[in-house]
Structures are given as C-alpha cells and as structure tokens.
N, CA, C and O atoms as a DFTB+ gen file, in Angstrom:
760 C
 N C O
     1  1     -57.156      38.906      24.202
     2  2     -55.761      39.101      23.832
     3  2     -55.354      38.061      22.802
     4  3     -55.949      36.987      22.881
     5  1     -54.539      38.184      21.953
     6  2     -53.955      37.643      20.833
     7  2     -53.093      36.961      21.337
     8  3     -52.950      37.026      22.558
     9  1     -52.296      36.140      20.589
    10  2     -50.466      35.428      21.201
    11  2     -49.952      36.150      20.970
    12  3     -48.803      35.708      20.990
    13  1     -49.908      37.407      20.639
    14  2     -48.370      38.152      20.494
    15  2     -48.431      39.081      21.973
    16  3     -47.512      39.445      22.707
    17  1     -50.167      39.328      22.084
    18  2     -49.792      40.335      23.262
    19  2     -49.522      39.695      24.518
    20  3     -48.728      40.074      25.380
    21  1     -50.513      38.347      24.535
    22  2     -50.386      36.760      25.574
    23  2     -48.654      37.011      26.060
    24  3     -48.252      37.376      27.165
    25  1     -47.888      36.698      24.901
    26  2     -46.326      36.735      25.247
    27  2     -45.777      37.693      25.567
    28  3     -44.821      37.673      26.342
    29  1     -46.327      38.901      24.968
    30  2     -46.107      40.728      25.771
    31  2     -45.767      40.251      27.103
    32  3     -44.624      40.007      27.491
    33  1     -46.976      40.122      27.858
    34  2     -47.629      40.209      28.503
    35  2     -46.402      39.081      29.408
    36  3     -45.447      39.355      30.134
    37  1     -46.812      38.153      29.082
    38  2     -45.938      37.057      30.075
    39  2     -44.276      37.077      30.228
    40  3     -43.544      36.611      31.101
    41  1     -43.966      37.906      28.858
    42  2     -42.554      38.371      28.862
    43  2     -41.910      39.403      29.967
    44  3     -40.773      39.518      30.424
    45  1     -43.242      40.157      30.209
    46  2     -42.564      41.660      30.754
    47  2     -42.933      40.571      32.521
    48  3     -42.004      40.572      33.329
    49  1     -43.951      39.950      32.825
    50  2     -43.939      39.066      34.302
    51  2     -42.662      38.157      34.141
    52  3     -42.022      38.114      35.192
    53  1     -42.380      37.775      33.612
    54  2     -40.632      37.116      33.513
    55  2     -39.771      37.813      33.721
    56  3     -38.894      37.466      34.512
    57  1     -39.732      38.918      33.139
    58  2     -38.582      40.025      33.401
    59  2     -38.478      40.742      35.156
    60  3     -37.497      41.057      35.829
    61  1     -39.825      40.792      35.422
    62  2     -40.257      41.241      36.352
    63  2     -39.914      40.550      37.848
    64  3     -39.336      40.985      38.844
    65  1     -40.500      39.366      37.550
    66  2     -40.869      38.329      38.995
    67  2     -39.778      37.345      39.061
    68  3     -39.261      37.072      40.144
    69  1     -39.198      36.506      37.372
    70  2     -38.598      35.133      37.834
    71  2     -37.224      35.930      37.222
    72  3     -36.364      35.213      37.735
    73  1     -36.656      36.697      36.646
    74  2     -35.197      36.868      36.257
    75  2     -34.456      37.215      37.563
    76  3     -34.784      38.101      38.353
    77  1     -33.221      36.233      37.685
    78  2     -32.450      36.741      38.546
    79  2     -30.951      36.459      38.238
    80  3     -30.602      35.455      37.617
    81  1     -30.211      37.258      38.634
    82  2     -28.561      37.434      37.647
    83  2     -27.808      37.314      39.048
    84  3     -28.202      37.894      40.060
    85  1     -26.729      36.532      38.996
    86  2     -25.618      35.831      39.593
    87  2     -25.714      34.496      40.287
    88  3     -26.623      33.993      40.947
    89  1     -24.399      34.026      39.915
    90  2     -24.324      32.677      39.509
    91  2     -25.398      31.458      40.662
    92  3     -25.115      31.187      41.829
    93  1     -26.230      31.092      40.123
    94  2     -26.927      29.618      40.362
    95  2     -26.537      27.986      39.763
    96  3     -26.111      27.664      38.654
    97  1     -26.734      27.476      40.477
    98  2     -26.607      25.744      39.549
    99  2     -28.068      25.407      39.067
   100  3     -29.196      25.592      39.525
   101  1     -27.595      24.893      38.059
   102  2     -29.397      24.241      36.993
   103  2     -29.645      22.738      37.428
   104  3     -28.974      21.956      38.102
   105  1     -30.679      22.651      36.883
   106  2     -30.907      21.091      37.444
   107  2     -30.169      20.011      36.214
   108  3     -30.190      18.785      36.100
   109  1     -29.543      21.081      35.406
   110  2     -28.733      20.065      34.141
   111  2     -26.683      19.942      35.086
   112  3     -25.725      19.200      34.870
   113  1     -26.879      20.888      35.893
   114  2     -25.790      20.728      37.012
   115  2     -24.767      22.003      36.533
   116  3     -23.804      22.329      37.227
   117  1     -25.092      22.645      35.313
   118  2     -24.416      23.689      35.084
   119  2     -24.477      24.581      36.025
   120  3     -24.941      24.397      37.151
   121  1     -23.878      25.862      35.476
   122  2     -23.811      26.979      36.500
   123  2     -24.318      28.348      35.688
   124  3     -23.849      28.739      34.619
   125  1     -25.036      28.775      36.201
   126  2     -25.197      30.034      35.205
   127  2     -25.360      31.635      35.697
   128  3     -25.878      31.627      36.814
   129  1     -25.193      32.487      35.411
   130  2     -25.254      34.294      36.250
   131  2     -26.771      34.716      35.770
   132  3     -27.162      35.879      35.877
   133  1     -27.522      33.744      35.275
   134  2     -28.744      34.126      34.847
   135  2     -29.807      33.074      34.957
   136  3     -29.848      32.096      34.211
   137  1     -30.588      33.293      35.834
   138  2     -31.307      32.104      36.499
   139  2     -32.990      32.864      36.000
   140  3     -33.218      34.059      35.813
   141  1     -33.766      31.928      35.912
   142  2     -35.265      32.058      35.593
   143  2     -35.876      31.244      36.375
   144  3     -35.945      30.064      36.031
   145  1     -36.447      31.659      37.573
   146  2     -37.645      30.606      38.454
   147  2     -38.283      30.507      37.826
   148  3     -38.757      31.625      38.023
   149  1     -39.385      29.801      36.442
   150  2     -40.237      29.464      36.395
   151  2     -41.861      29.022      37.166
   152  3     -43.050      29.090      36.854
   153  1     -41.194      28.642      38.104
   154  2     -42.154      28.131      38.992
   155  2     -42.578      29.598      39.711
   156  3     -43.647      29.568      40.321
   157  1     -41.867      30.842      39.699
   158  2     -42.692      31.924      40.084
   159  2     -43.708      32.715      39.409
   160  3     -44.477      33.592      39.801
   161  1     -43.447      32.026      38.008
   162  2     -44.658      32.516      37.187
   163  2     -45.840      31.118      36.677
   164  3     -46.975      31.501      36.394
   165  1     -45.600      29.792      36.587
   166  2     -45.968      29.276      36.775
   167  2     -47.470      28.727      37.962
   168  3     -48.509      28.105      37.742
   169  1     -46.951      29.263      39.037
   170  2     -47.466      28.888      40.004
   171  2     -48.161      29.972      40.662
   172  3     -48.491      29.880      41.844
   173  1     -48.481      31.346      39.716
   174  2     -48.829      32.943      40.365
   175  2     -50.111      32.500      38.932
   176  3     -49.925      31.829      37.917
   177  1     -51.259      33.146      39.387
   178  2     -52.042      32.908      38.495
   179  2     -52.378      33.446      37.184
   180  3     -52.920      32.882      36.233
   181  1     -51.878      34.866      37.331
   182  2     -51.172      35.341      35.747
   183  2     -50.930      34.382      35.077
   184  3     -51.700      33.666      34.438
   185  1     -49.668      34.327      35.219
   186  2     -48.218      33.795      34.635
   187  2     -48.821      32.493      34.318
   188  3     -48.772      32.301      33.103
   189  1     -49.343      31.578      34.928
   190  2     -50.269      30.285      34.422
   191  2     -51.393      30.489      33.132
   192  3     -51.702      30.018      32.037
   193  1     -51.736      31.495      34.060
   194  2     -52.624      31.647      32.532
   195  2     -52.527      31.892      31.350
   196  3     -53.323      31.626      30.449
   197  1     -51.004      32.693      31.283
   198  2     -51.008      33.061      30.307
   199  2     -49.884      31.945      29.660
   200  3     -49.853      31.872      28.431
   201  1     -49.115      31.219      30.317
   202  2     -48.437      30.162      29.703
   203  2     -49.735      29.290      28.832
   204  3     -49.688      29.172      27.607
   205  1     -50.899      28.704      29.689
   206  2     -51.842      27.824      29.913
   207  2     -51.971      27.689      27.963
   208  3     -51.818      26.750      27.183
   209  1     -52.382      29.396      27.766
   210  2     -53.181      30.085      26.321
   211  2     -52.210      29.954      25.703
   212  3     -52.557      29.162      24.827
   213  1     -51.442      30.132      25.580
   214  2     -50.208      29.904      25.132
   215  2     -49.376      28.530      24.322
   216  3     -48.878      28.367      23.208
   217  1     -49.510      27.863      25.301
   218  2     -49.122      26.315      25.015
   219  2     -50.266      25.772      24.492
   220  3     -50.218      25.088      23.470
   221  1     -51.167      25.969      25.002
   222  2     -53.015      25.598      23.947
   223  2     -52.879      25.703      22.641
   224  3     -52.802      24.844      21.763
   225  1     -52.848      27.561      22.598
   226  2     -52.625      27.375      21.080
   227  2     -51.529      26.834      20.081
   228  3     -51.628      26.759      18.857
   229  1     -50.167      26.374      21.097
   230  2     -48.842      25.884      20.383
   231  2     -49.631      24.371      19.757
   232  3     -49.357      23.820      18.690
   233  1     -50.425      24.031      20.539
   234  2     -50.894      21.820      20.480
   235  2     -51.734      22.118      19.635
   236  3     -51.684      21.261      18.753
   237  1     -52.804      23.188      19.323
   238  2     -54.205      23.218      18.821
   239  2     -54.064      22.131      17.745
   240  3     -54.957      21.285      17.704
   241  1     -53.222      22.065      17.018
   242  2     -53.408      21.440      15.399
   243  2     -52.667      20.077      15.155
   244  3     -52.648      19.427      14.109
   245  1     -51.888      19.708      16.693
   246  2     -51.154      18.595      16.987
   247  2     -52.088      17.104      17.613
   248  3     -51.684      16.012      18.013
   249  1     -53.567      17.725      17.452
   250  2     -54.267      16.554      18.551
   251  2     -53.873      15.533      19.370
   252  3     -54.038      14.330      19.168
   253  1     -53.340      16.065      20.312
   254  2     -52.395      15.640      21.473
   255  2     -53.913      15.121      22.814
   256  3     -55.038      15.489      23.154
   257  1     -53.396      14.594      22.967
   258  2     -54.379      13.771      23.976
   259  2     -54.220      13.794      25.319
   260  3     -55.210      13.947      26.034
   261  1     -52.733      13.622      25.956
   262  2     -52.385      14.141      27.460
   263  2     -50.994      15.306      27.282
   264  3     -49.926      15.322      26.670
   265  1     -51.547      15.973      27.966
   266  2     -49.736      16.859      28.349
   267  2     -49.198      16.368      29.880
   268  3     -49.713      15.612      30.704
   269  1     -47.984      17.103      29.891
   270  2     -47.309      16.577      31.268
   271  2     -46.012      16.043      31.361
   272  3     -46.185      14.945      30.833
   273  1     -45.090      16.081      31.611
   274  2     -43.418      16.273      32.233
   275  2     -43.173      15.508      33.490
   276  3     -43.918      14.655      33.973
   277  1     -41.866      15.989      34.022
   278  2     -41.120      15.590      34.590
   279  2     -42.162      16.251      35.834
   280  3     -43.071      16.993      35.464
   281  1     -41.992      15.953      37.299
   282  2     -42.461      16.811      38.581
   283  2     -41.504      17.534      38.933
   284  3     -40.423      16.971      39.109
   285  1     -41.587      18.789      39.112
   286  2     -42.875      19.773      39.389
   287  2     -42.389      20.719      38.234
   288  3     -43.364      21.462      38.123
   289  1     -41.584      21.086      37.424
   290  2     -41.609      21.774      36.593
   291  2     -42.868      22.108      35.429
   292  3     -43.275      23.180      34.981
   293  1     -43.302      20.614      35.147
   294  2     -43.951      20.743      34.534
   295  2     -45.352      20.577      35.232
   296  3     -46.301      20.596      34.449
   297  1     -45.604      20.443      36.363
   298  2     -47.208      20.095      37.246
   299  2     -48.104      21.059      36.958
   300  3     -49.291      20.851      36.707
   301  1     -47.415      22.413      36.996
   302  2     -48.777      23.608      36.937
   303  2     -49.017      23.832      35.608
   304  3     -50.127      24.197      35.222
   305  1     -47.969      23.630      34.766
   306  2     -48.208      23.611      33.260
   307  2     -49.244      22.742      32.760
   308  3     -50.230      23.156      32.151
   309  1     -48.992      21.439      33.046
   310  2     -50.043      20.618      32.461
   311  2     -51.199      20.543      33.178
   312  3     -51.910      19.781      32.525
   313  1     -51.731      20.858      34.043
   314  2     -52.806      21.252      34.805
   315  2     -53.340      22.375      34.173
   316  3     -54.408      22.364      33.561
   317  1     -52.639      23.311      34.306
   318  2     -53.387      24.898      34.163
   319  2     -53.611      24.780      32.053
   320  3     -54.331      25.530      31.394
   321  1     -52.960      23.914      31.634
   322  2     -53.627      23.623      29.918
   323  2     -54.563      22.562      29.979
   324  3     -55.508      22.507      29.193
   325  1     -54.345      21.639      30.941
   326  2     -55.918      20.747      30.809
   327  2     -57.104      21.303      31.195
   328  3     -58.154      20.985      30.636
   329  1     -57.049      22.353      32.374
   330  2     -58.174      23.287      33.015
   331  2     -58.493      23.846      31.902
   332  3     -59.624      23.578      31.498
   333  1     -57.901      24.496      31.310
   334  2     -58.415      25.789      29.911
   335  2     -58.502      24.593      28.540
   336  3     -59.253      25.241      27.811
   337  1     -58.331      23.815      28.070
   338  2     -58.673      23.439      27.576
   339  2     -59.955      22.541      27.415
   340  3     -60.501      22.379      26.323
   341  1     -60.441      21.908      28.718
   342  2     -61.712      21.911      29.147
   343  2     -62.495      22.984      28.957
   344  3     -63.210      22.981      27.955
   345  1     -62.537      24.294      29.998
   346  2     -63.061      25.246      29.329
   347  2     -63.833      26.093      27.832
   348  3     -64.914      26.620      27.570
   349  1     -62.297      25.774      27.002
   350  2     -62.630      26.107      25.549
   351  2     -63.142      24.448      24.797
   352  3     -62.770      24.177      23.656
   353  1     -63.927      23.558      25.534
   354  2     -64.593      22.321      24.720
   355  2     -63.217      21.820      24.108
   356  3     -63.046      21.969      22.898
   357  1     -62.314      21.284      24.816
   358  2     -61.745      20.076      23.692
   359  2     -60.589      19.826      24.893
   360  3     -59.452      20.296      24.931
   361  1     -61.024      19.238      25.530
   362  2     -60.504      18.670      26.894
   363  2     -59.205      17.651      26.601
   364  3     -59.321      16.714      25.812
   365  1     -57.817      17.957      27.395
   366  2     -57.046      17.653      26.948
   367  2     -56.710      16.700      28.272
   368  3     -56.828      17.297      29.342
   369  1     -56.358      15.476      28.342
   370  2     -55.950      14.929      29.563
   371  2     -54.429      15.649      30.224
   372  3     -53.845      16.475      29.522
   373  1     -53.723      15.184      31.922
   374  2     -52.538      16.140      32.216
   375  2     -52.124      14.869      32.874
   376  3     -52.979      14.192      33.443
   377  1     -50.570      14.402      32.830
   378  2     -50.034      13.665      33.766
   379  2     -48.620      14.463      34.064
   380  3     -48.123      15.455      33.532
   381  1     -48.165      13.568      35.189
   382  2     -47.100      13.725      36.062
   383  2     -46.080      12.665      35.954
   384  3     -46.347      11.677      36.638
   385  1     -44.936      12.602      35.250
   386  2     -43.591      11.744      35.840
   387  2     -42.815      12.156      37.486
   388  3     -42.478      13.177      38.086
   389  1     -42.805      10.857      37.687
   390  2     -41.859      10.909      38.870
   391  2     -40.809      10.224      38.232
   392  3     -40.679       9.490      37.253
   393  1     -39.617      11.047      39.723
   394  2     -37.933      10.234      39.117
   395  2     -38.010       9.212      39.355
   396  3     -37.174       8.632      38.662
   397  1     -38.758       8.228      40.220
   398  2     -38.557       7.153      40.458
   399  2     -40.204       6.822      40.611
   400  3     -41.133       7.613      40.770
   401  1     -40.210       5.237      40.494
   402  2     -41.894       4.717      40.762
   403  2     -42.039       4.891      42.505
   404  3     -41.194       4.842      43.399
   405  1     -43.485       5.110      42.513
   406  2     -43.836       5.304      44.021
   407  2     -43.562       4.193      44.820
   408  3     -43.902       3.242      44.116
   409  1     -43.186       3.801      45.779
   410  2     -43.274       2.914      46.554
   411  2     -44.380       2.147      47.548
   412  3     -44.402       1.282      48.424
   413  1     -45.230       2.989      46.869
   414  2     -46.564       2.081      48.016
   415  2     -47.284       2.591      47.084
   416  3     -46.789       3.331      46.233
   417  1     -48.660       2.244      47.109
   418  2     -49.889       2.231      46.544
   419  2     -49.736       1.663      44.946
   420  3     -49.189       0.564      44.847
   421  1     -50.026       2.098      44.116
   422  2     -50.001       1.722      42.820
   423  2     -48.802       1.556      42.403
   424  3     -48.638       0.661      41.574
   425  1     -47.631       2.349      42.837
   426  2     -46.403       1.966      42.578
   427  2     -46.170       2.392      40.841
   428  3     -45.655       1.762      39.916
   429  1     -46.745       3.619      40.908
   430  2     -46.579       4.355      39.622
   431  2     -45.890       5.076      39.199
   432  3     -46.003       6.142      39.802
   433  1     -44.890       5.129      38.138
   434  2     -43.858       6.139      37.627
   435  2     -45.124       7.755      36.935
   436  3     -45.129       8.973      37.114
   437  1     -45.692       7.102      36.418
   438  2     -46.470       8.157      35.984
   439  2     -48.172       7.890      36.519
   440  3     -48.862       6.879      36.653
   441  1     -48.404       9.357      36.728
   442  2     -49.415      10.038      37.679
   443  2     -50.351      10.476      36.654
   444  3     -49.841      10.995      35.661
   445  1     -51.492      10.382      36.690
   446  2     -52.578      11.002      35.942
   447  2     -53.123       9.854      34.766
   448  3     -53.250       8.642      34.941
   449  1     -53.360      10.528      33.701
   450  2     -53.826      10.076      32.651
   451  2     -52.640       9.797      31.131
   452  3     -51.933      10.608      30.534
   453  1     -52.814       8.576      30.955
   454  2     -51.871       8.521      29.702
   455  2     -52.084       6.504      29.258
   456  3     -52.133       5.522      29.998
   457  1     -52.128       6.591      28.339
   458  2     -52.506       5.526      27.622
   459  2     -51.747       5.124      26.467
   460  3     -51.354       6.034      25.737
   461  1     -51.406       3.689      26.097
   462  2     -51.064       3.243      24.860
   463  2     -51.604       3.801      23.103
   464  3     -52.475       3.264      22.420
   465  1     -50.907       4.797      22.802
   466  2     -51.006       4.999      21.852
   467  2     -51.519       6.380      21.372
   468  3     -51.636       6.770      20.210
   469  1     -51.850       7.152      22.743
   470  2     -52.178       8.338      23.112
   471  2     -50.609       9.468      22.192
   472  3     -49.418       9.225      22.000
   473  1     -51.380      10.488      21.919
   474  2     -50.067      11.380      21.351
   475  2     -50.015      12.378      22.465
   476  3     -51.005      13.011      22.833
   477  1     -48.664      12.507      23.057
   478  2     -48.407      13.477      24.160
   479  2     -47.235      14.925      23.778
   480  3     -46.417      15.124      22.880
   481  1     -47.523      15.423      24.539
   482  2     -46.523      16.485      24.520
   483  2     -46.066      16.931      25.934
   484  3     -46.846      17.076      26.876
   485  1     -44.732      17.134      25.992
   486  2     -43.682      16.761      27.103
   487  2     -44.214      18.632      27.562
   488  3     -44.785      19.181      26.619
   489  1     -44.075      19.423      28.701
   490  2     -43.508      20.668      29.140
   491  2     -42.885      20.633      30.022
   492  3     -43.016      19.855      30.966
   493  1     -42.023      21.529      29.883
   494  2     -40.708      22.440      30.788
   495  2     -41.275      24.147      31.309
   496  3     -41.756      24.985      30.547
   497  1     -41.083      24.279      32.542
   498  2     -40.743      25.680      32.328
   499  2     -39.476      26.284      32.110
   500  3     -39.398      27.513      32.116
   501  1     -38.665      25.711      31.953
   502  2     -36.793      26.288      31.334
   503  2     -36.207      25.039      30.857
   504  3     -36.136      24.145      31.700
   505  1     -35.884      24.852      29.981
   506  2     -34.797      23.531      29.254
   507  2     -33.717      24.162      28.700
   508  3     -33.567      25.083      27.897
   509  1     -32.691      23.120      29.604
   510  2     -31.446      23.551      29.386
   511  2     -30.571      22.561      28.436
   512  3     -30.388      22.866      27.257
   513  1     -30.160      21.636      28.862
   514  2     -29.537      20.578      27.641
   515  2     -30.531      19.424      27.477
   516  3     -30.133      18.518      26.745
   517  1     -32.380      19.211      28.298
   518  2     -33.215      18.323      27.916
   519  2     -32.845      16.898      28.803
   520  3     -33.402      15.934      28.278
   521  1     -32.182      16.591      29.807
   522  2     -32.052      15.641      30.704
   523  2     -33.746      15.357      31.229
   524  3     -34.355      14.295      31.103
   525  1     -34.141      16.325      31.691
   526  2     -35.313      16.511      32.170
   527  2     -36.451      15.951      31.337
   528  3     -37.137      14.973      31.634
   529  1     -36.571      16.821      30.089
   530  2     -37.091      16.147      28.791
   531  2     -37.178      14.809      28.551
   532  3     -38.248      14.210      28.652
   533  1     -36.281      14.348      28.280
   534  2     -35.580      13.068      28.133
   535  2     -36.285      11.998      29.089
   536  3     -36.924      11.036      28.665
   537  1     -36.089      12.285      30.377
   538  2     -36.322      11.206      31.659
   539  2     -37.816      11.200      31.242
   540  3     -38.375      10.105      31.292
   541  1     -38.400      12.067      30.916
   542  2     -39.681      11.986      30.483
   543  2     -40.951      11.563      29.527
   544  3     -42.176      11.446      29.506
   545  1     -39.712      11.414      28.727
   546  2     -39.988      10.773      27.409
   547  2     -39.841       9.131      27.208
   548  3     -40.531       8.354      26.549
   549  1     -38.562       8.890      28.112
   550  2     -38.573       7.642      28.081
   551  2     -39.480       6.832      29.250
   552  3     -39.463       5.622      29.021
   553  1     -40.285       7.197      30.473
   554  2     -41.059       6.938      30.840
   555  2     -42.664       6.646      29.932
   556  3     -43.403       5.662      29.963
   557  1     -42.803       8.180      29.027
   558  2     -44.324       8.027      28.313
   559  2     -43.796       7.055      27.254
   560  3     -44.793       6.334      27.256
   561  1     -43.187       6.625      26.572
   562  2     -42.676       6.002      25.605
   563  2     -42.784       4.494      26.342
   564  3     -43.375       3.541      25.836
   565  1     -42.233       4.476      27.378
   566  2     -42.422       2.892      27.947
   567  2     -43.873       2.682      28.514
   568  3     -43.985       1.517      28.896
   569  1     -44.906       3.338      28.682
   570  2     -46.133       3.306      28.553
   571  2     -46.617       3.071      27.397
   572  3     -47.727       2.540      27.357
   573  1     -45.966       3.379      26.219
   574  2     -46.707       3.098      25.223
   575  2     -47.565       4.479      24.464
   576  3     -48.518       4.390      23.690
   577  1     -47.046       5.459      24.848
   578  2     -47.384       6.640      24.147
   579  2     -46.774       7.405      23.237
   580  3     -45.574       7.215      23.438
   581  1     -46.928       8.338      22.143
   582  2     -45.993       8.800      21.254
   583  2     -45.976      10.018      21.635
   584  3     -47.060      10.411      22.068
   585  1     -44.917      10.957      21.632
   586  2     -44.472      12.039      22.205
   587  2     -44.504      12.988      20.551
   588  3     -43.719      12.785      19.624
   589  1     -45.422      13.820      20.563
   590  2     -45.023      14.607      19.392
   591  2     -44.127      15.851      19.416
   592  3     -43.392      15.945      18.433
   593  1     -44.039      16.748      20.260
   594  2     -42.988      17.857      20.721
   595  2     -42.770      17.967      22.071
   596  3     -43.718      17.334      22.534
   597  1     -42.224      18.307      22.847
   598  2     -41.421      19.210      23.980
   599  2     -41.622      20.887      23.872
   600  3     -41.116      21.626      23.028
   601  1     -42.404      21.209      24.846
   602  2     -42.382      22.806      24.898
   603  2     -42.269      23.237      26.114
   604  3     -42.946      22.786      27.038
   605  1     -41.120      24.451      26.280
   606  2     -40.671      25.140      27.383
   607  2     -41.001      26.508      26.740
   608  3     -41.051      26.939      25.588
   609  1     -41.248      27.106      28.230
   610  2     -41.563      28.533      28.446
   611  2     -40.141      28.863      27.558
   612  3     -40.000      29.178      26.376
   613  1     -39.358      28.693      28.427
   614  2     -38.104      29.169      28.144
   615  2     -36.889      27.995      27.264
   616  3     -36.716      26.921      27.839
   617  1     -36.170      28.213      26.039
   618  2     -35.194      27.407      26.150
   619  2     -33.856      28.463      26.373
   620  3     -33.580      29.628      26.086
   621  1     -33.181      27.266      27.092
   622  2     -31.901      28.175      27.409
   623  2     -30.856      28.379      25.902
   624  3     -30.289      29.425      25.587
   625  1     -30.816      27.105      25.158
   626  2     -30.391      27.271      23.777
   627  2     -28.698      26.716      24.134
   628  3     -27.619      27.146      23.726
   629  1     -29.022      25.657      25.010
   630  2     -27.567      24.825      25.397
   631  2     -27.921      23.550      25.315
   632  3     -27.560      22.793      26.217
   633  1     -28.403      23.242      24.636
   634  2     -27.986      21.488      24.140
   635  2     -29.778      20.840      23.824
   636  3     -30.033      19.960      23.002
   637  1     -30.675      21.449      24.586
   638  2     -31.755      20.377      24.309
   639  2     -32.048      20.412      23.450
   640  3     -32.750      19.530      23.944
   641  1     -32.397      20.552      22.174
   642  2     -32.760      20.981      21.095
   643  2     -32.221      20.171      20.273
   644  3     -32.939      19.604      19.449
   645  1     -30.810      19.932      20.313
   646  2     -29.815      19.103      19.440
   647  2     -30.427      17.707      20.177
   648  3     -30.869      16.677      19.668
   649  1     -30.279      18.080      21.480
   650  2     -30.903      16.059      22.488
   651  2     -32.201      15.673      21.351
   652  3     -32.346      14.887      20.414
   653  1     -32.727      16.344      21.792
   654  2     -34.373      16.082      21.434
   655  2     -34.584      15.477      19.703
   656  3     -35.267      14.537      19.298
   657  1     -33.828      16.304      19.053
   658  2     -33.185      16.129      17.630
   659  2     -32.877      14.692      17.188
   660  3     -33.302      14.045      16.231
   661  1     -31.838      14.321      18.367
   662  2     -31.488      12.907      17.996
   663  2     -32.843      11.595      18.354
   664  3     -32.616      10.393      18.216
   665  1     -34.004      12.072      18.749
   666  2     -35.174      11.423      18.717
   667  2     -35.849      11.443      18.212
   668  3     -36.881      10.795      18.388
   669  1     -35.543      12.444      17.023
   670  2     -36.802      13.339      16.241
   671  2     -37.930      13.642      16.975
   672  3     -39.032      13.177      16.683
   673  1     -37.743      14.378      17.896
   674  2     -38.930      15.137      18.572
   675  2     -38.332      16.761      18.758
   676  3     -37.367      17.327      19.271
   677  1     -39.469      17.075      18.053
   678  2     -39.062      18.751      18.039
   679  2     -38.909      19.305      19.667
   680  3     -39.124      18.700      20.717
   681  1     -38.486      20.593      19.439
   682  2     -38.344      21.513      20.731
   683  2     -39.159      22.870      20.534
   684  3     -38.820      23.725      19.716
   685  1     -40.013      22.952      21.177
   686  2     -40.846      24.499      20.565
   687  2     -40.757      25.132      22.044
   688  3     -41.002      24.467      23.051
   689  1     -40.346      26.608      22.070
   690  2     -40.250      27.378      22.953
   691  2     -41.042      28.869      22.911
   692  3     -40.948      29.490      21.852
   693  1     -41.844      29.494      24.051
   694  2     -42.374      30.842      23.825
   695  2     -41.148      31.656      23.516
   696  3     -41.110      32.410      22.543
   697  1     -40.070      31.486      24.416
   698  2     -38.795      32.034      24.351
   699  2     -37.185      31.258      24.548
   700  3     -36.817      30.263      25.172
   701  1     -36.752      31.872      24.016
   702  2     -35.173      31.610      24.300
   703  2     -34.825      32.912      25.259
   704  3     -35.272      33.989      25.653
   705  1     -33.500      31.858      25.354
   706  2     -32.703      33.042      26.321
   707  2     -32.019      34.305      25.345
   708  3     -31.898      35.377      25.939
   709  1     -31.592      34.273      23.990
   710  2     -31.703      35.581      23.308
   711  2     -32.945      36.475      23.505
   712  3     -33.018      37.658      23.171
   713  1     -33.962      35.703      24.125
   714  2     -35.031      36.923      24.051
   715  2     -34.971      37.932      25.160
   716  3     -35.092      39.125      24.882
   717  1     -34.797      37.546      26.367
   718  2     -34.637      37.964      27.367
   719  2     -33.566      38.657      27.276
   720  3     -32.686      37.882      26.903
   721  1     -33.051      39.933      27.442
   722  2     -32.450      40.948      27.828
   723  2     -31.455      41.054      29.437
   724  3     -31.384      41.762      30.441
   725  1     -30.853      39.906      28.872
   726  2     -29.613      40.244      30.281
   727  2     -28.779      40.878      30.279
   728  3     -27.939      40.767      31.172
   729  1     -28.678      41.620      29.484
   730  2     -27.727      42.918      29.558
   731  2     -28.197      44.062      31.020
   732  3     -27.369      44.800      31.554
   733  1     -29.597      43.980      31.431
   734  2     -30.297      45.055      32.040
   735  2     -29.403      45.040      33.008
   736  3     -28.228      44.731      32.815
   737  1     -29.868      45.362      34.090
   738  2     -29.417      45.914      35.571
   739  2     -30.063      45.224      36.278
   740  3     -31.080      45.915      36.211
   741  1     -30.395      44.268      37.041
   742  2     -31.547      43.849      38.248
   743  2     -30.911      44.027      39.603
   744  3     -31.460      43.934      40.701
   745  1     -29.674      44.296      39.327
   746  2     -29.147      44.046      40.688
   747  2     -30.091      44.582      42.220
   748  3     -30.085      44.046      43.328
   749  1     -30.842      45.814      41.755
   750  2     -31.400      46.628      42.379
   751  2     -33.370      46.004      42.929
   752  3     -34.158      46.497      43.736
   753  1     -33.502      44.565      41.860
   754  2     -34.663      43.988      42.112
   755  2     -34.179      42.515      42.895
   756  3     -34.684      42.094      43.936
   757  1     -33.232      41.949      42.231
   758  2     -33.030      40.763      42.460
   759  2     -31.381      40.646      43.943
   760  3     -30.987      39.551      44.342
C-alpha cells in the first residue's frame, strides 16, 4: 500500500472505531461534541500499523534518532514506529515522558532512549492547543535534545500549531479535524 491508500485506510478505522459526537472534555480542558479516542486505534493493531507507516514515512528525510511524547498518548506511537523501523533497517530509538519524575528507582522524567544532541520528534494521537506537546518538549530539550517537528494523527486546528510556531517547531498532521466529516450521523454507532 502507498500513503494515500495507508491514510484511506486508517481514515475510514477512525471514522469507524474512535469518532464519537456529544459533548466530552479534552485533556487541553476544553469541551467538545466531537471526541476522537485515539488510543482505540492506536492500541488495535491495524490502526498502529498503519499510523506506525505513516509517521515513518513523515521522519524518513528528517534523520531523527528517538521518537516519543507525553504518556500514553504517545506510547504505542513511538513503539509501534521504532518496531517498523527496525524492521525496514534503519532503527529508530522510542522514549516516554512522564508528568512528573518517578519517585523511586532512577527517578526519571523520561523513559527509554534519548541523548544530548539526538534530533527527536514529539507524537500525539489528537493535538488540541499543544499543552501536551509542549510539556514534552521542554522535558527532551532539558535533556539536551533537539526537537525537529511534532506529529499527530489528528490536529484539532485550535491553537497548537500557532503554540508550536512560537518555538519554531513545525506541526505535521495525517489529519485535521476539517478532514473528518462531522456532519454524519453516528448517533446510531456511538
């Protein structure tokens, strides 16, 4: 499969499995009538995979060294692109931010692999105004790593983009929320 059909493909399992319409709170604290679990396609082995190919080919030409986010939004993301990128020979390291450093053992804000001077790239599965982003960035950044983009499955197209902007770090998304079709009906799925 190509990236256009890759996103076919992962578009119509979004529509399918994670869209759900009436009002939820975001983790940016808004409120919205149109909610996207991520983590139901994320975490279903489709939907990983095909994010995985996806976000691979978004870094291919960025030689990015670790991926990895905030927990858990971004956990299966940067896992399921370090797995396939192993695979296809050019092995990409994956870490984990926590909101806070652990309290026992190593007493680590960040989990996995990441190094001084390493070029990273942040994932989301939905970014809404980039709080999330953000907490994340300024963790790999105080390690000593350079952050070249931020990529979400989804952007919602409410503020992160402009956040991210004021750092000069791009925002690259498979989709926005113009892509998705909330006009439909789910009432009858969701």
């Amino acid at each position: 499969m190509d990236k256009e059909e890759l996103k076919k493909r992962l578009f119509i399992l979004i529509e399918e499995r994670a869209l759900f319409l009436g009002p939820r709170k975001l983790a940016s604290g808004k409120m919205s009538n149109c909610y996207i679990d991520g983590k139901l396609i994320t975490c279903d082995p489709e939907g990983l995979y095909l994010v995985s190919k996806i976000i691979l080919s978004m870094i291919e030409k960025d030689k990015i060294d670790a991926i990895g986010g905030m927990t858990m939004g971004a956990d299966p993301i940067s896992a399921g692109v370090a797995l396939l990128s192993y695979l296809e020979g050019h092995p990409i390291k994956a870490f984990i931010v926590r909101p806070v450093p652990k309290d026992h053992g190593m007493g680590k804000l960040i989990e996995g692999h990441i190094q001084k001077g390493w070029s990273v790239a942040i994932v989301e599965d939905v970014i809404t105004t980039g709080g999330s982003a953000l907490k994340a960035i300024k963790a790999v950044e105080e390690a000593g790593a350079v952050v070249k983009k931020v990529i979400a499955i989804v952007d919602r197209l409410e503020g992160a983009r402009e956040a991210l902007a004021e750092k000069n770090i791009p925002l690259e998304s498979i989709f926005t929320k113009d892509d998705v079709d909330f006009s439909r009906n789910f009432s009858s799925k969701k």
